[in-house]
Each structure stands twice: as structure tokens, then as C-alpha cells.
C-alpha positions as CSV (number, residue, x, y, z in Angstrom):
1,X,29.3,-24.1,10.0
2,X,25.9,-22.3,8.6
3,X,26.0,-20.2,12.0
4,X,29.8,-18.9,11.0
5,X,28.8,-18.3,7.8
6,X,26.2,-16.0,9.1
7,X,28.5,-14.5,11.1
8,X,30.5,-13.6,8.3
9,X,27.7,-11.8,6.5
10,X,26.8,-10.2,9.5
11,X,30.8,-8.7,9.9
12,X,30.8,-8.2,5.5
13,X,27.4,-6.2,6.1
14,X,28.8,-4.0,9.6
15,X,32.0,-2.9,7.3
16,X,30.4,-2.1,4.5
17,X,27.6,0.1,6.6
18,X,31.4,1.6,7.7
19,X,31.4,3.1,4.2
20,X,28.1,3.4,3.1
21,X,26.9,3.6,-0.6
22,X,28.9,2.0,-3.1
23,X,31.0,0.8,-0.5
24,X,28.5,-1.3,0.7
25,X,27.9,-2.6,-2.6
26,X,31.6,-3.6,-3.3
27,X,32.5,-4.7,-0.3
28,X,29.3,-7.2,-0.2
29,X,31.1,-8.2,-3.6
30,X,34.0,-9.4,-1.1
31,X,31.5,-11.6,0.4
32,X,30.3,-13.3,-2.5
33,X,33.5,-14.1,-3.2
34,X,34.1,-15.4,-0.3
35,X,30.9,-17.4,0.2
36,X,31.0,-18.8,-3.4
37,X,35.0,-19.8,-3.8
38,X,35.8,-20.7,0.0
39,X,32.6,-21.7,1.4
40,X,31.4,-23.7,-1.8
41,X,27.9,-21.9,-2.3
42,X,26.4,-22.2,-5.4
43,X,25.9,-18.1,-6.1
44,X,21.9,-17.2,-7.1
45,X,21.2,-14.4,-9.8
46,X,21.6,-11.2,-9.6
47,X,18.6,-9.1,-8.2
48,X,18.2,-7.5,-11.9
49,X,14.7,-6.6,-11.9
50,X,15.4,-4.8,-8.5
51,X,18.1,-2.4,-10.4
52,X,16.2,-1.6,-13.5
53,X,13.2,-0.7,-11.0
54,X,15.7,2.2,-9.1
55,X,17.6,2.6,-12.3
56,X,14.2,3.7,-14.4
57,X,12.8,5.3,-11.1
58,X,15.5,7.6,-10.5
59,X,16.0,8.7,-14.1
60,X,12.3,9.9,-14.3
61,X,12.7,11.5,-10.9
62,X,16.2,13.1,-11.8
63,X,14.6,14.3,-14.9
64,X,12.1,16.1,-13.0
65,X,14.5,17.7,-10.5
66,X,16.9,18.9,-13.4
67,X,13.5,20.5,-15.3
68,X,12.9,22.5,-12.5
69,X,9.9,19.9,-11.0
70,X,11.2,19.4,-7.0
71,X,11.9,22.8,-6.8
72,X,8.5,23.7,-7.7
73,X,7.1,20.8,-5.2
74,X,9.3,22.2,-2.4
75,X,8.0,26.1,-2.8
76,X,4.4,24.1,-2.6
77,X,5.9,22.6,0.3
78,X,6.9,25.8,1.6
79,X,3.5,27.4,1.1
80,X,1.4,24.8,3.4
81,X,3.7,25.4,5.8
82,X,4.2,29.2,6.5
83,X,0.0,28.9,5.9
84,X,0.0,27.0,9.7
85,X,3.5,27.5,10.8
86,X,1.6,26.6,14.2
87,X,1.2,22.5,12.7
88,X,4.6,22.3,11.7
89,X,5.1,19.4,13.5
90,X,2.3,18.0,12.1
91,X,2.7,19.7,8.3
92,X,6.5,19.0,8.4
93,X,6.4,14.8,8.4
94,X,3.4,15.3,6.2
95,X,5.5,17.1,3.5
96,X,8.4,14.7,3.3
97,X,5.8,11.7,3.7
98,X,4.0,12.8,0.8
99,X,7.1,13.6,-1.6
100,X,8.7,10.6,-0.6
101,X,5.4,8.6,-2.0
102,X,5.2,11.0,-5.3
103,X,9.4,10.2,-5.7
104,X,9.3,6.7,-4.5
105,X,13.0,7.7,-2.5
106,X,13.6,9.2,0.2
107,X,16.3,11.6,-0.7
108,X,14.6,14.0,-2.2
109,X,13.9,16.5,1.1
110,X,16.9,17.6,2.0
111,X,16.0,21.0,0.7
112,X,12.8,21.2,2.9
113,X,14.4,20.3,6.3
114,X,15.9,23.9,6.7
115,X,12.7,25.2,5.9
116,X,10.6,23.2,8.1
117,X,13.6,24.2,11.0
118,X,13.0,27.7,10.3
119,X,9.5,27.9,10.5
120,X,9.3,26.0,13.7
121,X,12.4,28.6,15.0
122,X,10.5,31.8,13.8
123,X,7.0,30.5,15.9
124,X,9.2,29.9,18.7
125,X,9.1,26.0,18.7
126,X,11.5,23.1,19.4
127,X,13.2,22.7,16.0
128,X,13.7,19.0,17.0
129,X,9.9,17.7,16.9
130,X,9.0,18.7,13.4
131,X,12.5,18.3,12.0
132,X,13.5,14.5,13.3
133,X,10.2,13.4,12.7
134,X,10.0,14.8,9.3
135,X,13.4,12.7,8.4
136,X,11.5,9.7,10.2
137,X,8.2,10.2,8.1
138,X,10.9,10.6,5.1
139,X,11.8,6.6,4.8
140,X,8.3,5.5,6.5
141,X,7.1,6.9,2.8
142,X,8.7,4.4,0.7
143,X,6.5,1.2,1.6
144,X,4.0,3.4,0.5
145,X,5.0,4.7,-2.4
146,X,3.7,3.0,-5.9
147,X,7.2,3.6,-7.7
148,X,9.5,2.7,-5.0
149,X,11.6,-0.5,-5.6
150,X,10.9,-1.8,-2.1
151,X,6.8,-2.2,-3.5
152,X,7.6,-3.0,-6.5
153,X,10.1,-6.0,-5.4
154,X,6.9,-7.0,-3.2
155,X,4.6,-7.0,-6.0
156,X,6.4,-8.8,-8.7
157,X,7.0,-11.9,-5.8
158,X,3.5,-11.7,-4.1
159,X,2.0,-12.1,-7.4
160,X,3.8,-15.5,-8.1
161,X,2.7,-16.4,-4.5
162,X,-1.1,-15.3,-4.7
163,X,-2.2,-13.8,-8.2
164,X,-4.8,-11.8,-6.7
165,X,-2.4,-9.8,-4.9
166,X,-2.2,-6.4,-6.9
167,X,-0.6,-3.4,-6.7
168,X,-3.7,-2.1,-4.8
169,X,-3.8,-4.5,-2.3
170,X,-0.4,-4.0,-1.1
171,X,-1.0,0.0,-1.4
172,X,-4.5,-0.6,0.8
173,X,-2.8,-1.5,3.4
174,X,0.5,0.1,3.5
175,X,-0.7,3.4,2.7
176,X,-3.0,3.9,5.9
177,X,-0.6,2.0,8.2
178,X,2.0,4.0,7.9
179,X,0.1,7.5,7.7
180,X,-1.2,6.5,11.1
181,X,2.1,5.5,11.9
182,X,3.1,9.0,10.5
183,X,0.6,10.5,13.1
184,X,1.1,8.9,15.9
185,X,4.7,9.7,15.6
186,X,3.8,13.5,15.1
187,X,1.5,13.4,17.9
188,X,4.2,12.3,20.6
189,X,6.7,14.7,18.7
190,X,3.9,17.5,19.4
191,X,5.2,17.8,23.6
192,X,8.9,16.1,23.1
193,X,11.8,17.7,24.8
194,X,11.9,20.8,26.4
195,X,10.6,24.1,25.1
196,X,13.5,26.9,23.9
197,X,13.2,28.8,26.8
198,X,13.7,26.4,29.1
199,X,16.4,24.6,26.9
200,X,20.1,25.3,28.3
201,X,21.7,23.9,25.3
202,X,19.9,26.9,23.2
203,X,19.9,29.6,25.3
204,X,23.6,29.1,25.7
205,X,23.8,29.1,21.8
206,X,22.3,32.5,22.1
207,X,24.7,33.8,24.1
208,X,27.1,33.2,21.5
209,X,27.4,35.9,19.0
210,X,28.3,34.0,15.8
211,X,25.3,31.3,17.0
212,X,22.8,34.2,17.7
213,X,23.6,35.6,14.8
214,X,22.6,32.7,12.5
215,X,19.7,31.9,14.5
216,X,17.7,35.1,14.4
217,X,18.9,36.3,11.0
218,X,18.7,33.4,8.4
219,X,16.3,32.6,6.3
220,X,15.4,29.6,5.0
221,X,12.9,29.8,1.5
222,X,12.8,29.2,-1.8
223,X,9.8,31.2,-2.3
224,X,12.0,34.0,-3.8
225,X,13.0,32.4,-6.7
226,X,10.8,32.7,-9.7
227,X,10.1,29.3,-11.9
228,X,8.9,28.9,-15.7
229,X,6.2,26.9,-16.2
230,X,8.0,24.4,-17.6
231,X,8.7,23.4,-14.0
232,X,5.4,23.4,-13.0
233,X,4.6,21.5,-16.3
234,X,7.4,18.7,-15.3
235,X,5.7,17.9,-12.0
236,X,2.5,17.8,-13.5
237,X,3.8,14.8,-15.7
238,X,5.3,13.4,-13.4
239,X,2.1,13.2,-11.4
240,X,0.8,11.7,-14.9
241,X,2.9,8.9,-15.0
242,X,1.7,7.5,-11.4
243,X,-1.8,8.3,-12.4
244,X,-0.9,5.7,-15.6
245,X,0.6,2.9,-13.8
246,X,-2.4,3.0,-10.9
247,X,-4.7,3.0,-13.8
248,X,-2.9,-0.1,-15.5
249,X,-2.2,-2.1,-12.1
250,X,-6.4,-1.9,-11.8
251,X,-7.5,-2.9,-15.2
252,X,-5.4,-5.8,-16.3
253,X,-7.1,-6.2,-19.5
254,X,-4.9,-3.1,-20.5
255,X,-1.4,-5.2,-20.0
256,X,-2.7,-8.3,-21.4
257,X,-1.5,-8.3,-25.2
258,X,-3.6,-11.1,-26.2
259,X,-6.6,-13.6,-25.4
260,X,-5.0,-16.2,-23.2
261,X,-2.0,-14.5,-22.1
262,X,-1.1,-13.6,-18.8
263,X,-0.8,-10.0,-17.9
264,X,2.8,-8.1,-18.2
265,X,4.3,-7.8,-15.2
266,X,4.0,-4.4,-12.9
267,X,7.4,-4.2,-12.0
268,X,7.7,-4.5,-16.2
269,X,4.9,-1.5,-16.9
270,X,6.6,0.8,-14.2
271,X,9.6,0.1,-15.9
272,X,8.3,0.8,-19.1
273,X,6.2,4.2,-17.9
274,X,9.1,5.7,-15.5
275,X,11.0,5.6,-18.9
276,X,9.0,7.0,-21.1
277,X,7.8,9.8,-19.1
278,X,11.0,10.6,-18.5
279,X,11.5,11.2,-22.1
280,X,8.5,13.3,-22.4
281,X,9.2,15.3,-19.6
282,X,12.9,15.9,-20.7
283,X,11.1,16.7,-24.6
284,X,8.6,18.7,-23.1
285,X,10.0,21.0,-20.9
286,X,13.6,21.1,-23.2
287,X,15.4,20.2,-20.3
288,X,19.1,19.5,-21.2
289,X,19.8,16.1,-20.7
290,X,23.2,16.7,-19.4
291,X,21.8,18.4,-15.9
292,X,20.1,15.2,-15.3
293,X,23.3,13.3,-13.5
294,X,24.3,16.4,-11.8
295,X,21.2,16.4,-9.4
296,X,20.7,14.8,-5.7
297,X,18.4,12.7,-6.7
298,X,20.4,10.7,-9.5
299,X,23.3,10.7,-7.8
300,X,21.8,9.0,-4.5
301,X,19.7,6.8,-6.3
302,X,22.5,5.3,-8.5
303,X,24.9,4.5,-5.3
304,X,21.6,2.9,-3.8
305,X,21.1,0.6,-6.6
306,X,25.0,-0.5,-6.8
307,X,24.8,-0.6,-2.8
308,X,21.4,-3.2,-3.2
309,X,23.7,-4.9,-5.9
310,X,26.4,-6.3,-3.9
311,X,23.9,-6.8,-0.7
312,X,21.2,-8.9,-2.1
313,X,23.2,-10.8,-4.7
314,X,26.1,-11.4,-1.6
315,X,22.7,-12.3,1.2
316,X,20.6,-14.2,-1.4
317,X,23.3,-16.6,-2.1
318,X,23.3,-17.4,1.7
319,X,19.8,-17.5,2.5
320,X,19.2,-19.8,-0.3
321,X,22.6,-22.2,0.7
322,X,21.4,-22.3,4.5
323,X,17.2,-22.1,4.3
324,X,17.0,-26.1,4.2
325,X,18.7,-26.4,7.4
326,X,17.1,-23.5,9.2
327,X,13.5,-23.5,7.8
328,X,12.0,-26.8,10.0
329,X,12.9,-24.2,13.4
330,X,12.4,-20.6,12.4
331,X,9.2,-21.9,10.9
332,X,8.0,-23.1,14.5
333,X,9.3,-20.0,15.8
334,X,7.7,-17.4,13.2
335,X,4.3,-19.5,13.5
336,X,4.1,-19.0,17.1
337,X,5.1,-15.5,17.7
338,X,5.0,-13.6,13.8
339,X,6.3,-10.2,15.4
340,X,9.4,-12.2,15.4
341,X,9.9,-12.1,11.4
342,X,9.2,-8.6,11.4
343,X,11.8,-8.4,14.4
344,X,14.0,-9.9,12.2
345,X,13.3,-7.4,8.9
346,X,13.7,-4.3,11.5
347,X,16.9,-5.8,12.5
348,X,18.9,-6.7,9.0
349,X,17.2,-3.0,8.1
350,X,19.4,-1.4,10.9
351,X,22.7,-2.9,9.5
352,X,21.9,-2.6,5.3
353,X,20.5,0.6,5.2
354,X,18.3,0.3,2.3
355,X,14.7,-0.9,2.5
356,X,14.9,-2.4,-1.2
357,X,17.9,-4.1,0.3
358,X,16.2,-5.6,3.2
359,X,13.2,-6.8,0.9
360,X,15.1,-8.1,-1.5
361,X,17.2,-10.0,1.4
362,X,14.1,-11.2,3.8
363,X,11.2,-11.4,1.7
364,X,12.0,-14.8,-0.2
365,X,12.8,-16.3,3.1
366,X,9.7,-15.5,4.3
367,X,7.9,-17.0,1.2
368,X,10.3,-20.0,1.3
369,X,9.4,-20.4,5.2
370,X,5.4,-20.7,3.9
371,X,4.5,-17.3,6.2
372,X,0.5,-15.9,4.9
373,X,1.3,-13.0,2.1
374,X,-1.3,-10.8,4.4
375,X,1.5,-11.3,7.4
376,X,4.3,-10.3,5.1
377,X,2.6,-7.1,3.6
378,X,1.4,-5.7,7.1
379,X,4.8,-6.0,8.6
380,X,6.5,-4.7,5.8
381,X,7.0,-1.5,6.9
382,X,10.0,-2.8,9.9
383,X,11.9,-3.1,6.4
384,X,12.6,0.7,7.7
385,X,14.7,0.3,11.1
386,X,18.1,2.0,9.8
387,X,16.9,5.3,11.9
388,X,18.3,2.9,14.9
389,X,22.1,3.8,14.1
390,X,22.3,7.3,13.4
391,X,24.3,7.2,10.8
392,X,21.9,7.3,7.6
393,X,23.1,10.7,5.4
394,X,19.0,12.0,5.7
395,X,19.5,12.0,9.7
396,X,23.1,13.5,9.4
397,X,21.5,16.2,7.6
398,X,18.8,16.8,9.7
399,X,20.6,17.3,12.6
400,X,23.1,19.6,10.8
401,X,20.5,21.8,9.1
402,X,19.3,21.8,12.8
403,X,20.6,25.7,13.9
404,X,18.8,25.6,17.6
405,X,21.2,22.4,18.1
406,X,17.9,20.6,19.3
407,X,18.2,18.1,16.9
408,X,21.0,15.6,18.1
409,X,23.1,12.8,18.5
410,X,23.4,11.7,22.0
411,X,25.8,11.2,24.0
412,X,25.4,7.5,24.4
413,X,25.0,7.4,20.7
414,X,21.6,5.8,20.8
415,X,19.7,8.5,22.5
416,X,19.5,10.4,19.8
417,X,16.6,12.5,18.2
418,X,15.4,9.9,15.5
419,X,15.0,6.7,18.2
420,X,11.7,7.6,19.6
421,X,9.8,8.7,16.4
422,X,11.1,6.1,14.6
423,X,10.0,3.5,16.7
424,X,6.7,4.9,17.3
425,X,6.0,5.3,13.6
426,X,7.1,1.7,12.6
427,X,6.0,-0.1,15.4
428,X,2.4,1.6,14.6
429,X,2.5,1.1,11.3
430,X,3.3,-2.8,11.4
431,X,0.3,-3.1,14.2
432,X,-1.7,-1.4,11.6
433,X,-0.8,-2.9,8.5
434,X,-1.0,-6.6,10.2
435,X,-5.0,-5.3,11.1
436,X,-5.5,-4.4,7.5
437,X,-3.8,-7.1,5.7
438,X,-5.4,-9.6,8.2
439,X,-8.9,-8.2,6.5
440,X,-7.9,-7.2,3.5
441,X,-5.9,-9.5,2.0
């Protein structure tokens, strides 16, 4: 009966995906229903704290984009890269890395992909190998990013596990691992596919006047538009705020109210400091508070924490229903081969779509199956495998934005532009990160 059950969770979770969003969200809702009133499972809680994280997050972030602040990071953006338009594929994954980490989400870049297409199409190279890989390096970001709710999720368990896990040590090791992850996928994206004069596909897009057209006359920048400081200003608070909560993660003293007492939580102080920093950038820079839901950013990260609502609360209450029966045999089975858990992360990744999701999902049965917290912080980055299915709205984009047309989906669906990177980068990464953790942790 437990192996129909997970069945059903695997069929709620493949037509939700069909929806994306808040439809994933809702229709897990279906699911707990299900589970709860006609296969008798008692339903867990919630994942709360996971919410408030992306809820207080994404404010701050939206806040910043409505002030003026990601514009003002992209013309940055912009500058590094026309400085070596001959790196792009190297600059470009670097960019969306990096703002990814600063945002803690991933859908922030969207306005730098037709930049990063356009200067690899005005230097005369294969839009494809800076643009995929820069959608790649876009998600590989988050399980480094301080503020992202996949870390923080990690954090605020790993600390009830092992109290001397901190902040720091899960950054140590996720930060380098998936930078050279980052690299190695740039590095095999440097010589991929073939170059635009020997590409058929392009040159017959040139022969096409509407195609030529757009190819040799557009323009992508934003380096035309003029910004107050105020945006500048915004960015620089923002920057701030992670400063703050690095500073308090080290020095626990500083959330420890009094003698005796044990620290306040992280996932409580980023919280607390993606909050109020939002307020003072919105005071600051006399942003109107109404532009703040009318930005990408908000928007995105709002559906993402209603879709990780449904999702965890709907797989949680499974998991925790079905561990004592499975956890004597995965057990054996994770002990003897641990790529296998990681296997299993990458996998349930492909069909929720959300790294905070797939955390939130895997991470307490990993705990619950007794696996080492150094093993379950270097494979943490195959909590990003939903490049696999190209259906994510960042790899959508990418290949739209994509004039050349070199950026694709396949014919056979899965030989698309994202698989190759994408494994490269996470596979790296979790070799990496498993290295680290082994000596760091």
C-alpha cells in the first residue's frame, strides 16, 4: 500500500508540474486531502518557517527592484561584460551566479539574458554557450546564497542535528563547490556546438529578412537609461543587510539575549533583517510602496512560496507516514553507495521544480535515516535537477531571448541546450562539496 501511495504523490506532483506555480501548490492541496481523509495519514505542520523565509526574502528583494536597485546591478552587469565581450561565456554564468547569491532567487536575470545573447552575437559567438549556461549557473546560485530559503531551511535543521553547524559552514562548502561547478560548466560551454558560420540553422535565419533583420539591428542595453542615486543607494543596503546577518551568524554572542540562553535562531535573524532593511530601503530611497508587488521579483517569489506550500506540507505528511517502514532498507542502501541519496534529491528536484521544495521534502528524511550532516551539505547542490525537463520559465526564457535560434529545445525533448551544463555543473559541484564537507565539517 506505502508503494501506491508513493505512486500517487508521484502522479499529484507530475500534474501539478503541468501547471506550474500556484498550480502546483493547490493541486498538492488535492493530495493532502487525499492522503489525510482516504489514506488515513495523520497530516504534519505546515512548513511555516520555510514561507516567512521567501515571504521576508522577496519583500526586501522586491523593494530593491521597485527603488531602482536590480536595474542598477544589471547596467553593472552590463559593464563587466562589454569590458571582455571575448569571456562572455565565462562573465555571463558569472553574472547570474553572483546576483542569484546577492538575491537568494533565481528569477531575478531575466533582464540580463538578452544582454549576455547580444554581446556574444556582436563578437561573433554561439549565443547558446554563454546564454544556457548562464540560466544553469542562475539556480546553481541558490545553495549558495546566504538569504535563499533552500540554506536557510538547511540551517535552522542542521543546527538541531549538530550545533556547531553554522551558517558558515554550510556557506564553506557550498560556495566553492558550486563556483567550480560554475566553471567547469563554462569551460565545456567554451567549444559546444558549432560555430555561426558553420551553423545551418543560423545562416538559414539570415536568409530570412524579418530574422536578419533583428539579428544585426537590435540592441540589447540598459546602459542608456540614466538612474538617481537613490538606486545605487538601494543596492548598497541591500548589500548591508547580508553584510549584517554574516556578521551575526559568526558572533553568536550578538543573538544571545541573555546569560544562559541559547542563541536566536538564523532562519529567525534573516527574518528579522530582510524586514527591516526593507523598510529602510523603501524609507530611504522614498520608493512608493505600491510599485513593490508590481515587480518580477515579488510576483515570482510569492507563487514559489504558495507552490512550496502545498508541496512540502502534501510530501512531508507522507515521508513521515511511510519512513518507519522504509528506513531499515534505504538506510543499507544510502550507507553503501551515498551518491544514491543525492540521486534521489536530483530526481524529486526534476519533478517539483523548486529547490526550497525539494529540501524541505528530502532533507528530514535524510536526517531521520541517521545520514552524516557533512554528506547532506556536500550533496546539497542535486536539490537543483529541474534543468532536466525543460520546462522551468528561466530556460523558456532563455531560449526565447535566444535570436540566433542556437539556444533550443530538442527535438527529442531532452536534447536540449540546458542538459549538458546542467549536469556538468551539479554533478561537479556535489563531488566537490562531498570533498569539502568530508574536511570541513
Amino acid at each position: 500500500m506505502l508503494y501506491i501511495q508513493f505512486l500517487f504523490l508521484l502522479l499529484v506532483l507530475y500534474l501539478g508540474s503541468r501547471y506550474g506555480g500556484i498550480g502546483l501548490g493547490v493541486i498538492s492541496g488535492i493530495g493532502l486531502v487525499v492522503e489525510v481523509f482516504v489514506f488515513k495519514m495523520p497530516p504534519t505542520s505546515p512548513p511555516i518557517t520555510v514561507m516567512l523565509i521567501i515571504m521576508a526574502v522577496v519583500t526586501c528583494a522586491a523593494i530593491l527592484e521597485a527603488a531602482g536597485g536590480l536595474k542598477y546591478m544589471l547596467q553593472v552587469a552590463e559593464r563587466i561584460l562589454r569590458s571582455k565581450p571575448k569571456m562572455v561565456t565565462i562573465l555571463g554564468p558569472l553574472v547570474t551566479y553572483t546576483m542569484t547569491f546577492m538575491l537568494g532567487t533565481g528569477h531575478a536575470v531575466y533582464s540580463i539574458m538578452p544582454i549576455i545573447g547580444d554581446v556574444a552575437l556582436k563578437n561573433g559567438i554561439r549565443p547558446e554557450r554563454p546564454m544556457a549556461a548562464a540560466s544553469v549557473a542562475a539556480q546553481l546560485g541558490i545553495t549558495a546564497s546566504p538569504i535563499s530559503a533552500a540554506v536557510v531551511y538547511y540551517l535552522s535543521q542542521m543546527t538541531g542535528v549538530a550545533s556547531e553547524i553554522t551558517l558558515l559552514s554550510i556557506l564553506s562548502v557550498t560556495i566553492p563547490a558550486t563556483l567550480l561547478g560554475n566553471l567547469a560548466m563554462s569551460l565545456y560551454s567554451m567549444r559546444r556546438g558549432l560555430e555561426l558560420e558553420n551553423d545551418p540553422e543560423y545562416q538559414q535565419r539570415l536568409k530570412d529578412p524579418i530574422w536578419a533583420e533583428r539579428i544585426k539591428d537590435t540592441t540589447a542595453t540598459t546602459l542608456d537609461e540614466k538612474l538617481p542615486a537613490s538606486a545605487r543607494n538601494a543596492v548598497l543596503l541591500f548589500l548591508l543587510a547580508l553584510v549584517v546577518i554574516v556578521v551575526i551568524a559568526m558572533v553568536p554572542e550578538i543573538r544571545t539575549l541573555a546569560e544562559g540562553e541559547k542563541p536566536i535562531k538564523m532562519s529567525v535573524i534573516i527574518q528579522m533583517m530582510m524586514l527591516a532593511f526593507g523598510g529602510i530601503i523603501l524609507w530611504a530611497t522614498k520608493t512608493p510602496s505600491s510599485k513593490v508587488p508590481e515587480g518580477v521579483v515579488f510576483k515570482s517569489g510569492m507563487v514559489a512560496a504558495i507552490a512550496i506550500f502545498g508541496i512540502a506540507w502534501m510530501s512531508d505528511t507522507y515521508f513521515q507516514f511511510a519512513m518507519p517502514s522504509f528506513k531499515v532498507g534505504i538506510t543499507e542502501m544510502v550507507t553503501q553507495a551515498p551518491w544514491t541519496f543525492a540521486l534521489a534529491m536530483f530526481v524529486v528536484s526534476v519533478v517539483v521544480n523548486s529547490q526550497a521544495a525539494t529540501c524541505r521534502m528530502m532533507l528530514p528524511v535524510g536526517l531521520a535515516l541517521g545520514l552524516s550532516p557533512a554528506l547532506l551539505i556536500g550533496i546539497m547542490p542535486a536539490c537543483y535537477g529541474y534543468f532536466f525537463i525543460p520546462n522551468y520559465p528561466s530556460d523558456i526564457a532563455t531560449v526565447n531571448f535566444d535570436i540566433s535560434g542556437t539556444t533550443k529545445i530538442g527535438k527529442w525533448y531532452f536534447n536540449h541546450s540546458f542538459m549538458m551544463p546542467g549536469l556538468i555543473a551539479v554533478v561537479t559541484a556535489c563531488l566537490v562539496g562531498y570533498g569539502l564537507a568530508s574536511t570541513l565539517i
